[in-house]
C-alpha positions as CSV (number, residue, x, y, z in Angstrom):
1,X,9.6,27.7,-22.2
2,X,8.5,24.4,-20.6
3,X,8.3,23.9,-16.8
4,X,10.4,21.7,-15.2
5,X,9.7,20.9,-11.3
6,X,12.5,21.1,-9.0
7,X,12.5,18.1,-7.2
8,X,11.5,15.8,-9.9
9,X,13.5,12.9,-9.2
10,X,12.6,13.2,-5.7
11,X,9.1,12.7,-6.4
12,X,9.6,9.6,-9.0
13,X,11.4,8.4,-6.3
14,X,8.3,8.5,-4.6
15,X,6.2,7.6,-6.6
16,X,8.4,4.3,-6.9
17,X,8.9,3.8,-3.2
18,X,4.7,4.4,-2.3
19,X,4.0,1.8,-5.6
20,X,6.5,-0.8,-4.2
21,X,5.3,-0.9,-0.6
22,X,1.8,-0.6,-1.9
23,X,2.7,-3.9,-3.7
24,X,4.3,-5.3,-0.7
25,X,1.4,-4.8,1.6
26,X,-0.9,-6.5,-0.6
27,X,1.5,-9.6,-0.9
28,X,1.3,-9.4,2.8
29,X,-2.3,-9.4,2.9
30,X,-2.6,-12.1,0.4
31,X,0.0,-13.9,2.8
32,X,-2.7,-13.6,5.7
33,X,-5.8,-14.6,4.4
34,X,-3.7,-17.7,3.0
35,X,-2.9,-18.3,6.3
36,X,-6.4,-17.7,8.0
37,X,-7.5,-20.3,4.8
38,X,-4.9,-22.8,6.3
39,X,-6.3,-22.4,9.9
40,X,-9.6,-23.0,8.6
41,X,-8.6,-26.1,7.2
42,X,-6.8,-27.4,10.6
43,X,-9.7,-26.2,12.6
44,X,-11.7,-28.3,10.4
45,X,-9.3,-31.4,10.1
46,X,-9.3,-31.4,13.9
47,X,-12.4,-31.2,14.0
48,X,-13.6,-34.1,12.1
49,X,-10.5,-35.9,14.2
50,X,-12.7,-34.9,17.5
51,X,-15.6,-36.3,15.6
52,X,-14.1,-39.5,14.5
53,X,-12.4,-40.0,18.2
54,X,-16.1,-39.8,19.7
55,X,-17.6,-42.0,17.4
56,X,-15.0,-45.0,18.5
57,X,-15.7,-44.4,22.2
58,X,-18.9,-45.4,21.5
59,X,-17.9,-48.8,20.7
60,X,-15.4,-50.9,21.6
61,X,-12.5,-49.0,23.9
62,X,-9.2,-49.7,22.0
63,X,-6.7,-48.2,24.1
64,X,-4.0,-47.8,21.6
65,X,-6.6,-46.2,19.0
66,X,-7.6,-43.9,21.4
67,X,-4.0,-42.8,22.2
68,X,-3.5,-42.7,18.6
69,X,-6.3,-40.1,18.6
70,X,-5.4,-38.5,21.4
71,X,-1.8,-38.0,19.6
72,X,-3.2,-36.7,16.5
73,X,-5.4,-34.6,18.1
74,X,-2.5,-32.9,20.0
75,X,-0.4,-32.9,16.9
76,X,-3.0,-30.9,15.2
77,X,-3.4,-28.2,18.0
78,X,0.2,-27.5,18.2
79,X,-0.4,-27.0,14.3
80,X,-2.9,-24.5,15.2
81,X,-1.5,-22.5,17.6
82,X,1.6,-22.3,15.5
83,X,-1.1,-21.2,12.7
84,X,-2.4,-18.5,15.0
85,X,1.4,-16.9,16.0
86,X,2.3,-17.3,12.3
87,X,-1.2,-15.3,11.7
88,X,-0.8,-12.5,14.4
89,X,2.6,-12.1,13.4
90,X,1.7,-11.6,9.8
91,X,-0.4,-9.6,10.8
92,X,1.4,-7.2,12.6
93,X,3.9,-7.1,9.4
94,X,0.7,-5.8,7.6
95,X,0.1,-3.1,10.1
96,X,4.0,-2.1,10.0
97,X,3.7,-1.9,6.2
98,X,0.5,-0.3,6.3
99,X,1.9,2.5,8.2
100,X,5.2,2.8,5.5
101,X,3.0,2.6,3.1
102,X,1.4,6.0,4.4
103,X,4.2,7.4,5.3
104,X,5.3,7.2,1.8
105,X,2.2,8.4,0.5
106,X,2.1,11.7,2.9
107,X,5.8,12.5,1.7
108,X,4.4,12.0,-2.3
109,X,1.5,13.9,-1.2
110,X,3.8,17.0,-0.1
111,X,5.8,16.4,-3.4
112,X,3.0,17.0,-5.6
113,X,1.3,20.1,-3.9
114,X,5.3,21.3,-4.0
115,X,4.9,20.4,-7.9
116,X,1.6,22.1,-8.0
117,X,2.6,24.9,-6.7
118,X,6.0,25.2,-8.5
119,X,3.5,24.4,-11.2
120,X,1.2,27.2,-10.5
121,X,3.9,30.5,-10.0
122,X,5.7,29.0,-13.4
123,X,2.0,29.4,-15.1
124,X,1.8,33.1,-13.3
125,X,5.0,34.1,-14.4
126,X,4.6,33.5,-17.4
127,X,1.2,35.2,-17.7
128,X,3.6,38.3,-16.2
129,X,6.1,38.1,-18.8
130,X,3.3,37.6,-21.6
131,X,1.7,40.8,-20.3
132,X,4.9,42.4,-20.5
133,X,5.8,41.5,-24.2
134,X,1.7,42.7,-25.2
135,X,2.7,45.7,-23.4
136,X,6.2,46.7,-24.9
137,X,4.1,45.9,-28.3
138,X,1.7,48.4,-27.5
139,X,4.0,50.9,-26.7
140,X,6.2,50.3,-29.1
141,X,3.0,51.2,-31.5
142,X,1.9,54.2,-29.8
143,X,5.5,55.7,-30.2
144,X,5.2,54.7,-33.8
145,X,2.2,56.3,-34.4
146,X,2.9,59.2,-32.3
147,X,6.0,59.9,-33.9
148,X,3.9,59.4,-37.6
149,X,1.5,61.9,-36.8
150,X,2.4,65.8,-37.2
């Protein structure tokens, strides 16, 4: 006699659903360090922009340079602040999907202590029904012998 758990199906189902939003959370972290990567890299392209803008109002005032800096520079804020919503909300897509992704893994949790359980009277039971075969045997032997002897 093999044991088979009850809700089997349930708990591949699981199983599937906790791996597959495990998977989808650490898309979603890759997602936001890519983006925090791509911040870094407009922070530092404005940066040297700032630096480059400085450096020609040192010399020679060209108005049309300057408001060609002046342009770029705002150009590549609005790129950043667009990086930081597109980070903040990435990052609350993490925390949602962090929270599934627990969720899921309580509910597999539960299924496997069921399992366990259902695991564990199936082992007693059958311990029971063991004893109970050893102890027709025996009896069955004692008779025998009892009935043998005058």
């Amino acid at each position: 006699m093999s044991f088979q758990f009850s809700l089997q199906r349930l708990l591949n189902l699981q199983e599937r659903l906790e791996q597959e939003a495990g998977i989808e959370l650490a898309r979603l972290h890759t997602l936001v360090s890519e983006a925090k990567h791509k911040l870094r890299e407009q922070e530092k392209q404005r940066e040297q922009q700032l630096a480059a803008w400085r450096e020609r109002i040192q010399g020679d005032l060209d108005v049309n340079e300057l408001e060609l800096h002046h342009r770029w520079l705002a150009v590549l804020d609005e790129a950043i602040m667009r990086q930081e919503m597109a980070i903040e909300e990435l990052q609350t897509a993490v925390e949602e999907q962090r929270a599934e992704y627990l969720t899921l893994r309580r509910k597999r949790e539960t299924l496997d202590k069921l399992r366990e359980n259902e695991y564990s009277k199936f082992q007693k039971d059958l311990l029971k029904r063991e004893q109970r075969e050893l102890d027709d045997i025996a009896s069955t032997r004692f008779v025998r012998r009892e009935a043998l002897t005058p």
